[in-house]
mmCIF file as Biopython writes it, N, C-alpha, C and O atoms, coordinates in Angstrom:
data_model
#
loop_
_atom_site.group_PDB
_atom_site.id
_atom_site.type_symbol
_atom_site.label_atom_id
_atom_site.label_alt_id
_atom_site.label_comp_id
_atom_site.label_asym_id
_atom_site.label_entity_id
_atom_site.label_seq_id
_atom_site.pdbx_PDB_ins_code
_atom_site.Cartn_x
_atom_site.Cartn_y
_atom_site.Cartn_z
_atom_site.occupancy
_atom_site.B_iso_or_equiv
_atom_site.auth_seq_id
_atom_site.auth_asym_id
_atom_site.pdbx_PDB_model_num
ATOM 1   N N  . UNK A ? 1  ? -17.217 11.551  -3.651  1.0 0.0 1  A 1 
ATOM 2   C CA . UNK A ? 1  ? -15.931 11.471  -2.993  1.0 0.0 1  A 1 
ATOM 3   C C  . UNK A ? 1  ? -15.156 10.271  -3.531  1.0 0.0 1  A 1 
ATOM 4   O O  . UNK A ? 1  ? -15.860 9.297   -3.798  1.0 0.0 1  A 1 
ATOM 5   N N  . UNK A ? 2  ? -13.592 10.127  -3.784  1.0 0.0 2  A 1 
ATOM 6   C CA . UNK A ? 2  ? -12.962 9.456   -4.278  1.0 0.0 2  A 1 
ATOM 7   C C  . UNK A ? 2  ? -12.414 8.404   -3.342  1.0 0.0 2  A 1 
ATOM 8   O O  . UNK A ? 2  ? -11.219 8.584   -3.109  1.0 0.0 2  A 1 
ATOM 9   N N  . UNK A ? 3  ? -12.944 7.361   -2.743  1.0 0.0 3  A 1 
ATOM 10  C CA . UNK A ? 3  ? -12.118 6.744   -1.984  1.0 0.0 3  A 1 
ATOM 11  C C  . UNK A ? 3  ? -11.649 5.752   -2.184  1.0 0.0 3  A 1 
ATOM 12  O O  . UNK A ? 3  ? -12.375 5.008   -2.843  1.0 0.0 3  A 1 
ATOM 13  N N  . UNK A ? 4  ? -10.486 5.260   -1.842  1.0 0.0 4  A 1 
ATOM 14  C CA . UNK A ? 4  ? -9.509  4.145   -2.266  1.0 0.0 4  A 1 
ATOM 15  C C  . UNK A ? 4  ? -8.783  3.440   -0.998  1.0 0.0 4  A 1 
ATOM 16  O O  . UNK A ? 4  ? -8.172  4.015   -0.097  1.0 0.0 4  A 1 
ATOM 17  N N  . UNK A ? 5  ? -9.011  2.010   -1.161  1.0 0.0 5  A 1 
ATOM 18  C CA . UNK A ? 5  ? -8.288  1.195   -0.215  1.0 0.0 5  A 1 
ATOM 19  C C  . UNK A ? 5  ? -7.021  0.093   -0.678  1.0 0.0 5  A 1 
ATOM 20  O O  . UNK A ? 5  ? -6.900  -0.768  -1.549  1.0 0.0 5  A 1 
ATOM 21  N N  . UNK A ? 6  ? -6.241  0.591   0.326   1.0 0.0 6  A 1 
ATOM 22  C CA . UNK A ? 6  ? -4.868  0.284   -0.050  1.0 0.0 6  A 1 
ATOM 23  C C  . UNK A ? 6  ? -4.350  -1.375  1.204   1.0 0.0 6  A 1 
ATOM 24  O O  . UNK A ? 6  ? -4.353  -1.634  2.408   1.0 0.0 6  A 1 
ATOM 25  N N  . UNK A ? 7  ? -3.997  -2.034  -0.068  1.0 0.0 7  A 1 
ATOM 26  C CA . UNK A ? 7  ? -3.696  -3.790  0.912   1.0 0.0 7  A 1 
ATOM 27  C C  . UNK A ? 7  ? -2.273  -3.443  0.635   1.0 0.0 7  A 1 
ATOM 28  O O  . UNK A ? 7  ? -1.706  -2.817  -0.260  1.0 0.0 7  A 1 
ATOM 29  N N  . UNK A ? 8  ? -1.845  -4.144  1.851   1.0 0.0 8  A 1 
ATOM 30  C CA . UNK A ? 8  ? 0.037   -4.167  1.269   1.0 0.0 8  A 1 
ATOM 31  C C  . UNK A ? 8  ? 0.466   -5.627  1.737   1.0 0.0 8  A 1 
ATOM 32  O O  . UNK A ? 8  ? -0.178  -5.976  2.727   1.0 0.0 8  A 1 
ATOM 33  N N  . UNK A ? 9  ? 1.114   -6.296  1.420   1.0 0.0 9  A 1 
ATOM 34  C CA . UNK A ? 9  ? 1.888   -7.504  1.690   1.0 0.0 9  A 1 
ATOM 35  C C  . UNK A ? 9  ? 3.260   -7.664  1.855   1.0 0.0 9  A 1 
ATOM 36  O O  . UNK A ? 9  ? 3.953   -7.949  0.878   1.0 0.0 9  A 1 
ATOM 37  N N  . UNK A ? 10 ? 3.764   -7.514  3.003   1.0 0.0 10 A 1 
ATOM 38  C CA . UNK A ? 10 ? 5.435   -6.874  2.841   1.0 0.0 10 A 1 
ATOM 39  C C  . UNK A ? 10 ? 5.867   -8.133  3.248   1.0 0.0 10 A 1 
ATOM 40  O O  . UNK A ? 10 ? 5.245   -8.853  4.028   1.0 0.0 10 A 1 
ATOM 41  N N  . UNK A ? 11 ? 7.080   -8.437  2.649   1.0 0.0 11 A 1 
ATOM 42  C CA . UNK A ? 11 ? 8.019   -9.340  2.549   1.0 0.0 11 A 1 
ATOM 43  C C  . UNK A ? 11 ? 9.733   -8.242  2.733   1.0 0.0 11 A 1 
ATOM 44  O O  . UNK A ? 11 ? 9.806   -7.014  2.687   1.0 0.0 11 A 1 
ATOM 45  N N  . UNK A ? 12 ? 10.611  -9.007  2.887   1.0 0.0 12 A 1 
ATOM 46  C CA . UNK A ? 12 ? 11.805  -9.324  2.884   1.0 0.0 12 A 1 
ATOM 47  C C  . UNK A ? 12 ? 12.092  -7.859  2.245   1.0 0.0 12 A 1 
ATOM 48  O O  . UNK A ? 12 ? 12.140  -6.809  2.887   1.0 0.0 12 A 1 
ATOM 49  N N  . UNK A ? 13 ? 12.270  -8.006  0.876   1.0 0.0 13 A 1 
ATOM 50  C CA . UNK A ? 13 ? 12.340  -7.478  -0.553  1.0 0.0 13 A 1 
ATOM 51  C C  . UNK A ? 13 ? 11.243  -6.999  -1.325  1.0 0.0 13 A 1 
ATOM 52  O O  . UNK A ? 13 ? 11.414  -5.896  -1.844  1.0 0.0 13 A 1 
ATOM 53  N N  . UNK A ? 14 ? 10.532  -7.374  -1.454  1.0 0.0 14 A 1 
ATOM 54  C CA . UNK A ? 14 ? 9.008   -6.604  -1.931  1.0 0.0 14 A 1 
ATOM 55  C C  . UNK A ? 14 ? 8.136   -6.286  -1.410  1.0 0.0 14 A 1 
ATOM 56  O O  . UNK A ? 14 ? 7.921   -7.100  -0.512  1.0 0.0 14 A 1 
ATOM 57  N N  . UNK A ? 15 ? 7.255   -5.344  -1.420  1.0 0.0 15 A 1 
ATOM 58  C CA . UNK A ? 15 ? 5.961   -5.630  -0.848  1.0 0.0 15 A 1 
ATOM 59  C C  . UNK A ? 15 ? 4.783   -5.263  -2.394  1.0 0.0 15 A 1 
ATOM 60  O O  . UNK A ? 15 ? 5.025   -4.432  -3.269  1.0 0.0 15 A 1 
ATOM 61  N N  . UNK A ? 16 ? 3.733   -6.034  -2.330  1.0 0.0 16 A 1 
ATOM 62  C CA . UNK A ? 16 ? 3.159   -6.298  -2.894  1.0 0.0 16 A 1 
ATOM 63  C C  . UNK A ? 16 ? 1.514   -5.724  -2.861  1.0 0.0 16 A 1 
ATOM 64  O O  . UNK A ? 16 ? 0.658   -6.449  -2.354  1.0 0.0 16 A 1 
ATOM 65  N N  . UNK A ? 17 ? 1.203   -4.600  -3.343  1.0 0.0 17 A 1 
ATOM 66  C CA . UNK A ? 17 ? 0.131   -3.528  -3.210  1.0 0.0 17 A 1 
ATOM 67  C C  . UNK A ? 17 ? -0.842  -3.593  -4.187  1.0 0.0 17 A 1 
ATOM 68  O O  . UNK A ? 17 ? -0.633  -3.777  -5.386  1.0 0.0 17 A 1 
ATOM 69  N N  . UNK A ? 18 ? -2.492  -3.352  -3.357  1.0 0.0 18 A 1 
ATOM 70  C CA . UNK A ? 18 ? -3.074  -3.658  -4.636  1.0 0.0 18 A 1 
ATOM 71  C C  . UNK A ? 18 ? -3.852  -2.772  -3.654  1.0 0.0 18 A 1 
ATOM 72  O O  . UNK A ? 18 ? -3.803  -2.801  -2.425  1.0 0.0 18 A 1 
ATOM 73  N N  . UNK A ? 19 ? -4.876  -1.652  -4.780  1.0 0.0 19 A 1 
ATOM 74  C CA . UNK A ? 19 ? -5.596  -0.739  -4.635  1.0 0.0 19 A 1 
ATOM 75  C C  . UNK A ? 19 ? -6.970  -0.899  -5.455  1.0 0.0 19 A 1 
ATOM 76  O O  . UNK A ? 19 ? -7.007  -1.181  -6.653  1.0 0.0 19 A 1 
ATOM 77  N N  . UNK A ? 20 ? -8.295  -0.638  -4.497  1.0 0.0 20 A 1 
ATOM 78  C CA . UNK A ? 20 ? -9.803  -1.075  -4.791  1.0 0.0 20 A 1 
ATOM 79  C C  . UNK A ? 20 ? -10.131 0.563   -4.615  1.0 0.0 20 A 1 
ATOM 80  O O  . UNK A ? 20 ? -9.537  1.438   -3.986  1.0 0.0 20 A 1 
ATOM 81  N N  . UNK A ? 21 ? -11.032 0.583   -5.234  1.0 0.0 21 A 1 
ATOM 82  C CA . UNK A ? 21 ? -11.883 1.583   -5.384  1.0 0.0 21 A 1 
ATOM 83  C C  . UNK A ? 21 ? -13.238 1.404   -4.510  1.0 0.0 21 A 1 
ATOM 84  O O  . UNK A ? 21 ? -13.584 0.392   -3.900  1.0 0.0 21 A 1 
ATOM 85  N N  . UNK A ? 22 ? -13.903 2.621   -4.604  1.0 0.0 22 A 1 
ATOM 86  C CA . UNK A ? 22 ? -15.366 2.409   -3.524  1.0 0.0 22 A 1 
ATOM 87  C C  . UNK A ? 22 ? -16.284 1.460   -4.007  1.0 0.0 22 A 1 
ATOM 88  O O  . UNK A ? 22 ? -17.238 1.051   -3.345  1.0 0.0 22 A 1 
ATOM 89  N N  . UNK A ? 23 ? -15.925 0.989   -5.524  1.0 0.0 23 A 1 
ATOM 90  C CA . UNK A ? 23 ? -16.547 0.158   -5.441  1.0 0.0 23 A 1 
ATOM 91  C C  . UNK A ? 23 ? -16.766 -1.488  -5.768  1.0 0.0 23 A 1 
ATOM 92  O O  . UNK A ? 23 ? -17.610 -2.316  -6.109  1.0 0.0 23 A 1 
ATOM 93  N N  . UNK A ? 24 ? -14.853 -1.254  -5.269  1.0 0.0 24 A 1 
ATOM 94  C CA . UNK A ? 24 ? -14.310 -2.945  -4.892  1.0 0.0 24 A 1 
ATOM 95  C C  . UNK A ? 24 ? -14.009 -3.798  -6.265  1.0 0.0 24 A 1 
ATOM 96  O O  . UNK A ? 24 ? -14.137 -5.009  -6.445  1.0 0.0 24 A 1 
ATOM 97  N N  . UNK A ? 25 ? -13.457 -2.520  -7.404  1.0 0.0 25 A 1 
ATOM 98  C CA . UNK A ? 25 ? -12.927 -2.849  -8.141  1.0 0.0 25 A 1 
ATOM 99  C C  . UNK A ? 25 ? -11.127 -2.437  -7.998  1.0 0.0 25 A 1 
ATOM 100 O O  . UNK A ? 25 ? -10.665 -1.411  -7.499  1.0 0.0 25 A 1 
ATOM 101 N N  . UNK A ? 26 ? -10.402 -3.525  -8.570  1.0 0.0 26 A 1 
ATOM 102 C CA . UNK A ? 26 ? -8.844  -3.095  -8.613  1.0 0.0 26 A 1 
ATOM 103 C C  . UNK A ? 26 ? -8.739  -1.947  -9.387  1.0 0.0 26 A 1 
ATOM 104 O O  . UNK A ? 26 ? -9.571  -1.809  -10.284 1.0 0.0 26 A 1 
ATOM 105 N N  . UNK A ? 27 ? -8.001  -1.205  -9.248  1.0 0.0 27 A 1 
ATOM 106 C CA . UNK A ? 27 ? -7.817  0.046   -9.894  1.0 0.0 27 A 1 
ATOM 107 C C  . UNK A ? 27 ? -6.129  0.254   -9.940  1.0 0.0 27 A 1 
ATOM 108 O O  . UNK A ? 27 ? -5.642  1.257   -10.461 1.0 0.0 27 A 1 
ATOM 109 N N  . UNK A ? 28 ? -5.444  -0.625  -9.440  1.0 0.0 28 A 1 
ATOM 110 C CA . UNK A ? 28 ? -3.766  -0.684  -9.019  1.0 0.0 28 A 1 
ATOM 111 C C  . UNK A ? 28 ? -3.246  -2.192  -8.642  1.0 0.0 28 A 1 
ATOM 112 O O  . UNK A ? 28 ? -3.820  -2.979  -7.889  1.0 0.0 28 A 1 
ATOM 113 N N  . UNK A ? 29 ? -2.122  -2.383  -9.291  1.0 0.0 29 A 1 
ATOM 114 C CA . UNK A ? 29 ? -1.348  -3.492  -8.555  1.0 0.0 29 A 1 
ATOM 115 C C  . UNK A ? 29 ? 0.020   -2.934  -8.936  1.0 0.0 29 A 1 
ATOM 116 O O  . UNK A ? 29 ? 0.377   -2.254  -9.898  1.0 0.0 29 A 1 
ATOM 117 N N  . UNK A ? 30 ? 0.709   -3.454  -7.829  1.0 0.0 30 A 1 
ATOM 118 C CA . UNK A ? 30 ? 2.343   -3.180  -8.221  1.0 0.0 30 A 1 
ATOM 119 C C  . UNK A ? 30 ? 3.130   -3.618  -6.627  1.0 0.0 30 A 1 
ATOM 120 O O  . UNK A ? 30 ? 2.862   -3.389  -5.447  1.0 0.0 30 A 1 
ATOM 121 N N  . UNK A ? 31 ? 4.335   -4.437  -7.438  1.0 0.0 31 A 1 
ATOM 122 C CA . UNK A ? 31 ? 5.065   -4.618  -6.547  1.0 0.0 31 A 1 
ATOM 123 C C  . UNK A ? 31 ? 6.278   -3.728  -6.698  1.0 0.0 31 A 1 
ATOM 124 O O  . UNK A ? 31 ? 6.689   -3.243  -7.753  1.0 0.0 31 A 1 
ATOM 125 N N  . UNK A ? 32 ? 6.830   -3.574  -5.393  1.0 0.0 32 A 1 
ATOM 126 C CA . UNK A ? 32 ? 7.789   -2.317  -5.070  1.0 0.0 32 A 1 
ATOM 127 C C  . UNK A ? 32 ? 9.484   -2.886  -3.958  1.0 0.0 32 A 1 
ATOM 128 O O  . UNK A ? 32 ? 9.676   -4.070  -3.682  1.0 0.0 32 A 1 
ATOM 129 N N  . UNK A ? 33 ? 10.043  -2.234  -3.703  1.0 0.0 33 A 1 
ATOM 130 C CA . UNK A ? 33 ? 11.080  -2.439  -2.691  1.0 0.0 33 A 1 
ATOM 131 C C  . UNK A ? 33 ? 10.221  -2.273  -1.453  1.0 0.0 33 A 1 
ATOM 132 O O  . UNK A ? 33 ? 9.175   -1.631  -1.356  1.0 0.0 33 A 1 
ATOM 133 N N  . UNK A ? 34 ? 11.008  -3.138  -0.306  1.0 0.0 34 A 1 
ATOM 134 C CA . UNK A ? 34 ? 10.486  -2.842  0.682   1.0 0.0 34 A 1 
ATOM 135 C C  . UNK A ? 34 ? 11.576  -1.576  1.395   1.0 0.0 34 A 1 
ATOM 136 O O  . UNK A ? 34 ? 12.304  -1.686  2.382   1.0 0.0 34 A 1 
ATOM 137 N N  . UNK A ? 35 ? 11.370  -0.402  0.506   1.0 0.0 35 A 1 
ATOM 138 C CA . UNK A ? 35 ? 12.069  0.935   1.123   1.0 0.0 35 A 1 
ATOM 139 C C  . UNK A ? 35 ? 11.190  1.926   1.521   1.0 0.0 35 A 1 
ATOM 140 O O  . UNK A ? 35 ? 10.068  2.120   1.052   1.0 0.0 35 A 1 
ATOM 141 N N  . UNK A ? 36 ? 11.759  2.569   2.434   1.0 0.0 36 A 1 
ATOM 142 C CA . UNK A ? 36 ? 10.395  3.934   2.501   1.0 0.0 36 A 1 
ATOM 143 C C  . UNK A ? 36 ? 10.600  4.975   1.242   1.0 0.0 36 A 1 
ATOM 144 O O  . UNK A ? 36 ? 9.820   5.849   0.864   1.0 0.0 36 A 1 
ATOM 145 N N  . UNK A ? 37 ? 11.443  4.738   0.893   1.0 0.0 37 A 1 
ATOM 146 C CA . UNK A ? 37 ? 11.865  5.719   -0.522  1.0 0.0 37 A 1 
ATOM 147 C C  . UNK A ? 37 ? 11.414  5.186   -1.820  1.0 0.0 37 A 1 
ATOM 148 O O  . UNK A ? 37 ? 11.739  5.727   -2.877  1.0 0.0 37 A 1 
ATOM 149 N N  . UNK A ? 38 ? 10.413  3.768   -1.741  1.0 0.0 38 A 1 
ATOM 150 C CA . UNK A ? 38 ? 9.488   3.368   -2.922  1.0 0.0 38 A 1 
ATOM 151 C C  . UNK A ? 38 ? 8.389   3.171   -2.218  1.0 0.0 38 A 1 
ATOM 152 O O  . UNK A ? 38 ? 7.535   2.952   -3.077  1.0 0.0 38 A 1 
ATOM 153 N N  . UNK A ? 39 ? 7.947   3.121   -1.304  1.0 0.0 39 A 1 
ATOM 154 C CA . UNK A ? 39 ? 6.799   3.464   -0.941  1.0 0.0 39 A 1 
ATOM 155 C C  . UNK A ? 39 ? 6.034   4.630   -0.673  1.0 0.0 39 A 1 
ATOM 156 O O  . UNK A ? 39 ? 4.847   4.784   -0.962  1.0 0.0 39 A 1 
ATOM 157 N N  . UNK A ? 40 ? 6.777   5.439   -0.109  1.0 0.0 40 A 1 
ATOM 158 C CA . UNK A ? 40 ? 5.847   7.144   -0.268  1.0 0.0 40 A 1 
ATOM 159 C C  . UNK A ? 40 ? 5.549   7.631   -1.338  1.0 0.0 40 A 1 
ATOM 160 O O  . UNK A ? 40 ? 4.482   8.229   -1.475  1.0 0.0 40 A 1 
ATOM 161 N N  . UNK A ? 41 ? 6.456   7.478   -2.364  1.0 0.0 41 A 1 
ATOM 162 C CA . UNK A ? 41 ? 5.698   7.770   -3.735  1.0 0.0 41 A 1 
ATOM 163 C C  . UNK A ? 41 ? 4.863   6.880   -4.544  1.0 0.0 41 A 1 
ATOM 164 O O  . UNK A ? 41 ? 4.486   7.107   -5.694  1.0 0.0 41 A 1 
ATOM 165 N N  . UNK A ? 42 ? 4.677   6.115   -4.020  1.0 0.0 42 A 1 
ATOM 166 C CA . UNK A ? 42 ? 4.139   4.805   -4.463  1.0 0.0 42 A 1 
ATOM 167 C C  . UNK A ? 42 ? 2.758   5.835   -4.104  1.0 0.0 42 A 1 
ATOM 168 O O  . UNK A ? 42 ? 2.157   6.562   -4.895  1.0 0.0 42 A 1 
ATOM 169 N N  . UNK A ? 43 ? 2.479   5.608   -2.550  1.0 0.0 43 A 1 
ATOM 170 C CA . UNK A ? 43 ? 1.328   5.913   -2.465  1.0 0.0 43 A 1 
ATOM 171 C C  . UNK A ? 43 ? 0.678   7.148   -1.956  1.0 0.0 43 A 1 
ATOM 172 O O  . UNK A ? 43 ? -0.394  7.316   -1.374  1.0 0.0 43 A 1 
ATOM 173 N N  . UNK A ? 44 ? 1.818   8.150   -2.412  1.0 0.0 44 A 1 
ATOM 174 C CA . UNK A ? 44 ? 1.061   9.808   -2.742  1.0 0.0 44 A 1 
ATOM 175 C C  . UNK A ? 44 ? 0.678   10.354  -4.205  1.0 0.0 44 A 1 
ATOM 176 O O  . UNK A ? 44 ? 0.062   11.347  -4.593  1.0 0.0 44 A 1 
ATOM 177 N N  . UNK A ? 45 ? 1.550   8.862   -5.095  1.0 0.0 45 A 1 
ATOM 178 C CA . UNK A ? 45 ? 0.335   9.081   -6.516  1.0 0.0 45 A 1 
ATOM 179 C C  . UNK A ? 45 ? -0.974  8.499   -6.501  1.0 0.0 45 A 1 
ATOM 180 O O  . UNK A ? 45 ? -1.522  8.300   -7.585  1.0 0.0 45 A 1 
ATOM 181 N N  . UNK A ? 46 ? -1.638  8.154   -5.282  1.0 0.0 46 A 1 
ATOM 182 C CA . UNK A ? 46 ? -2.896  7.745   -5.204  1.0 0.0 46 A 1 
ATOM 183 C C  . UNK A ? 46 ? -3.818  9.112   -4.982  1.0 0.0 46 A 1 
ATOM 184 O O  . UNK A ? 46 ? -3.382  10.178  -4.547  1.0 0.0 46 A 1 
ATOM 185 N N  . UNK A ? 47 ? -4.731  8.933   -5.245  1.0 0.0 47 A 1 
ATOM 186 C CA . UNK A ? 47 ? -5.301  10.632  -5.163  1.0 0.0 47 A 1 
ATOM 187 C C  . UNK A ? 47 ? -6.270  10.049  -4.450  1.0 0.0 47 A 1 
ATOM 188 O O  . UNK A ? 47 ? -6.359  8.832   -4.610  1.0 0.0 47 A 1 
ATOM 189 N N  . UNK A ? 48 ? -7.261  10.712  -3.475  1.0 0.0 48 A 1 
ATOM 190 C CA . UNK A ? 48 ? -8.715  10.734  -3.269  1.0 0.0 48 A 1 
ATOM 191 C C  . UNK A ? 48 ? -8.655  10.416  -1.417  1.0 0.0 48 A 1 
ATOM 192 O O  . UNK A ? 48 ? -7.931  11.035  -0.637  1.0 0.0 48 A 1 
ATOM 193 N N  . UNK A ? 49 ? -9.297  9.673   -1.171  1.0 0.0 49 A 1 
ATOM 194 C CA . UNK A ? 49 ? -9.324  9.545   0.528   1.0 0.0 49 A 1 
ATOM 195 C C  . UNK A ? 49 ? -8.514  7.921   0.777   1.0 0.0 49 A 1 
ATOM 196 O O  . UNK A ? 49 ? -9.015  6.902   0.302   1.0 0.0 49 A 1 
ATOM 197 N N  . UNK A ? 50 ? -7.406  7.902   1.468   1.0 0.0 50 A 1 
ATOM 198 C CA . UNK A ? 50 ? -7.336  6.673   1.458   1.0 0.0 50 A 1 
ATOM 199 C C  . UNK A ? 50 ? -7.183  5.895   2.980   1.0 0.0 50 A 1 
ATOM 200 O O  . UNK A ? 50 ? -6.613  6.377   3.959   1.0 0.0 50 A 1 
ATOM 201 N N  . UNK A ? 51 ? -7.723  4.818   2.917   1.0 0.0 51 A 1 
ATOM 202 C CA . UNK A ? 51 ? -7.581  4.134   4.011   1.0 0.0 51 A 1 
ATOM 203 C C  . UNK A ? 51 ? -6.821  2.421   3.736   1.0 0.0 51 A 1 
ATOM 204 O O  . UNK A ? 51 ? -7.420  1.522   3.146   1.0 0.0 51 A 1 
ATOM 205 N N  . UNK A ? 52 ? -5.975  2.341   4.086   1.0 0.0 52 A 1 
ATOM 206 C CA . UNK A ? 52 ? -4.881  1.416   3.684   1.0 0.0 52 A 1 
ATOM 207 C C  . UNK A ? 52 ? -5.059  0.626   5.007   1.0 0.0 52 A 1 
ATOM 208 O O  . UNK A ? 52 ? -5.399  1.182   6.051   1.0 0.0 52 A 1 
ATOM 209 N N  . UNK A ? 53 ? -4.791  -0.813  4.895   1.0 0.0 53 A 1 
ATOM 210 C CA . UNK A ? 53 ? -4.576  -1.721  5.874   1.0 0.0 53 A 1 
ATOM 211 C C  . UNK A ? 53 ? -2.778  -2.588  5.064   1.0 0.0 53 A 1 
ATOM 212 O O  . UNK A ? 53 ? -2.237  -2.473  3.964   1.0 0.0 53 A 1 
ATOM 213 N N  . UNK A ? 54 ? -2.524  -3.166  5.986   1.0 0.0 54 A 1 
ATOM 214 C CA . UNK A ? 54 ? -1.134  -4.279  6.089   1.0 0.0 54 A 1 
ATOM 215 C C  . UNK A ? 54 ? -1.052  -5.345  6.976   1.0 0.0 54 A 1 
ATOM 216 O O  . UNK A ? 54 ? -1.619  -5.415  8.067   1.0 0.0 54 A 1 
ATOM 217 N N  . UNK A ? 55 ? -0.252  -6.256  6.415   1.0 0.0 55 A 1 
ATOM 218 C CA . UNK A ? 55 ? 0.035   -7.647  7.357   1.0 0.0 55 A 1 
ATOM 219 C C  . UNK A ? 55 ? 0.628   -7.249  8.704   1.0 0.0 55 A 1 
ATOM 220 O O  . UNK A ? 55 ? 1.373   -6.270  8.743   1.0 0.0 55 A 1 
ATOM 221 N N  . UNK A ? 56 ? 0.387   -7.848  9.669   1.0 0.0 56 A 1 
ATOM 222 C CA . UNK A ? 56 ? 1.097   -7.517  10.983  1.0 0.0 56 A 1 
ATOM 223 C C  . UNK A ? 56 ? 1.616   -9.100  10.753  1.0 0.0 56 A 1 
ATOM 224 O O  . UNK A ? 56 ? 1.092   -10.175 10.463  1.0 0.0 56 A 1 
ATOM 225 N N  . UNK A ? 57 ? 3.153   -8.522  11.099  1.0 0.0 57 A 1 
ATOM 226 C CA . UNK A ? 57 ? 4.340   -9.247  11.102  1.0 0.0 57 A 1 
ATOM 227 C C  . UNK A ? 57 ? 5.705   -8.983  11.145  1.0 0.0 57 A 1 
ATOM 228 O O  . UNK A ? 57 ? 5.907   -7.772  11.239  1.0 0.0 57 A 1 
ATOM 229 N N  . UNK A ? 58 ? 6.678   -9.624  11.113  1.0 0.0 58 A 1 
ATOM 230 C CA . UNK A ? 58 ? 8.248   -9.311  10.879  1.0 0.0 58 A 1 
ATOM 231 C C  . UNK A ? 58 ? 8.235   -8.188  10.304  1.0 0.0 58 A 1 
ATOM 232 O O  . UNK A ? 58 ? 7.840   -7.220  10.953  1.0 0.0 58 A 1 
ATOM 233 N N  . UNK A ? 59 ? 8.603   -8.042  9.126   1.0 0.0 59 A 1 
ATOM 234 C CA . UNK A ? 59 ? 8.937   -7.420  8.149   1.0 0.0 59 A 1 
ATOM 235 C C  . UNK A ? 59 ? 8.116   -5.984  8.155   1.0 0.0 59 A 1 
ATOM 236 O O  . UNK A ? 59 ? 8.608   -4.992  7.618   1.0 0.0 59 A 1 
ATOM 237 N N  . UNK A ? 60 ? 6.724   -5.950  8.855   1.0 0.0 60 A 1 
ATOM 238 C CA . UNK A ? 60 ? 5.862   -4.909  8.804   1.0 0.0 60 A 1 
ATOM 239 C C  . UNK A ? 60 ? 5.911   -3.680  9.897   1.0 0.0 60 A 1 
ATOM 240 O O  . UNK A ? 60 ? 5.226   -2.669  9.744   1.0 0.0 60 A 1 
ATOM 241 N N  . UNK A ? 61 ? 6.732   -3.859  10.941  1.0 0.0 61 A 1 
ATOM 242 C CA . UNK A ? 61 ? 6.643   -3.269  12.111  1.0 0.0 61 A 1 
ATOM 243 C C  . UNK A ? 61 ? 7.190   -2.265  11.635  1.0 0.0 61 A 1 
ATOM 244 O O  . UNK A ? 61 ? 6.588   -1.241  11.961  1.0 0.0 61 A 1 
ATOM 245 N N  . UNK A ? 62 ? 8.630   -1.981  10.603  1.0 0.0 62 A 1 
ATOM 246 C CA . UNK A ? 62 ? 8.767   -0.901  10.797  1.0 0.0 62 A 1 
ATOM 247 C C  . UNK A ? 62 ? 8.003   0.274   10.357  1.0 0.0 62 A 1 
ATOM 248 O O  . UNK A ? 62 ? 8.007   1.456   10.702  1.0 0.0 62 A 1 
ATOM 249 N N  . UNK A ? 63 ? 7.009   -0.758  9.052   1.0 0.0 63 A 1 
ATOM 250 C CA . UNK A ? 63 ? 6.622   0.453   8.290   1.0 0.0 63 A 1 
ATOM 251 C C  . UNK A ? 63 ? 5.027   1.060   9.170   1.0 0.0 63 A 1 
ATOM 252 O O  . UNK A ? 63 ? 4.361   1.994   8.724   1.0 0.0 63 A 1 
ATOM 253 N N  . UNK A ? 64 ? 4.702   0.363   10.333  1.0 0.0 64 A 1 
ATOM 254 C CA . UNK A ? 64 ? 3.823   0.872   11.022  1.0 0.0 64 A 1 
ATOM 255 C C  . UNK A ? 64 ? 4.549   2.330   11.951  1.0 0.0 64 A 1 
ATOM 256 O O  . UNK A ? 64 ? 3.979   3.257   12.527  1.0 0.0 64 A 1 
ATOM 257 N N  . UNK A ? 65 ? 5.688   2.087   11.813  1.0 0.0 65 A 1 
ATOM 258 C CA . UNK A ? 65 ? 6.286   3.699   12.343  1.0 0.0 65 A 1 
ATOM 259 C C  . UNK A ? 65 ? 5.974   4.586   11.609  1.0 0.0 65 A 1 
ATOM 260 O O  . UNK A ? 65 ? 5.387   5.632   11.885  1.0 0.0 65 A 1 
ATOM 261 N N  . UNK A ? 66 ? 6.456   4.113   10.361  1.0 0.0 66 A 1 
ATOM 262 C CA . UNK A ? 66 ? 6.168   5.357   9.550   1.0 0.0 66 A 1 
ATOM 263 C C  . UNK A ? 66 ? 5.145   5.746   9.197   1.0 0.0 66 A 1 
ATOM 264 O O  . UNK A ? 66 ? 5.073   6.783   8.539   1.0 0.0 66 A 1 
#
């Protein structure tokens, strides 16, 4: 099984993503807009099972809606 864990670091203007593999190697980095229109494709070109965590803060609340 392919699984992948997704960190995000959202700021202002960027957020800042880095993706490990099962076996806690980087396999991704990239910084992006903090839009929902660079982030969904950001991370539906990730393939396999993913379980993503993020900063709880300002800037993060909204994207816990989405």
């Amino acid at each position: 099984m392919n699984i992948n864990y997704i960190g995000m670091d959202i700021h202002k203007e960027t957020i800042s993503i880095a993706v490990m593999n099962r076996e806690g190697r980087v396999v991704m980095e990239s910084i992006i807009e903090t839009k929902a229109s660079t982030i969904l494709p950001c991370v539906q070109g990730i393939h396999g099972d993913l379980h993503a965590t993020l900063e709880q803060g300002t800037w993060a609340a909204w994207l816990y809606v989405v």
